[in-house]
C-alpha positions as CSV (number, residue, x, y, z in Angstrom):
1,X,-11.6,7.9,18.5
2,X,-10.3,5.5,15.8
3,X,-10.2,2.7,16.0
4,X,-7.8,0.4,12.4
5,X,-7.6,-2.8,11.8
6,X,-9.9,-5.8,10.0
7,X,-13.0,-6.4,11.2
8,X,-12.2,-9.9,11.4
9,X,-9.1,-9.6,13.6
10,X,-9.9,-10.8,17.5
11,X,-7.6,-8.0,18.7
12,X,-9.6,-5.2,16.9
13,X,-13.1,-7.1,18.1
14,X,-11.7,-7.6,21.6
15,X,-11.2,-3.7,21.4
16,X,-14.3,-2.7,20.0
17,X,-16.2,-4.9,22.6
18,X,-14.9,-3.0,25.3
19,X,-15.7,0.7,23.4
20,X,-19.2,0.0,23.2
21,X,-19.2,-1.5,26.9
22,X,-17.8,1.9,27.9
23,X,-20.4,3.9,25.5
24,X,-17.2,5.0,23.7
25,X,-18.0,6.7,20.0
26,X,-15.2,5.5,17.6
27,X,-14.9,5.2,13.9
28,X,-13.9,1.6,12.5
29,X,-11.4,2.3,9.8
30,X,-10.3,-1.0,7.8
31,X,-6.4,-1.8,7.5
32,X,-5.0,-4.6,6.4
33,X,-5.6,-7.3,4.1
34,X,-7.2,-6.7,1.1
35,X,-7.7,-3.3,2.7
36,X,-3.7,-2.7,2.5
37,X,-2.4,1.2,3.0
């Protein structure tokens, strides 16, 4: 799974706190910001 989006933003840490409470692999891509596509 991947998983987009700053580090910083709640919605993407609300998200990755419940992958790794399910034992869910995903790759953490940055988006946005400084990290613009």
């Amino acid at each position: 799974m991947e998983l987009y989006g700053r580090m910083t933003s709640f919605n993407v840490q609300k998200v990755r706190w419940l992958l790794e409470e399910l034992a869910v692999s995903y790759t953490h891509i940055e988006l946005g910001g400084r990290f613009e596509l």
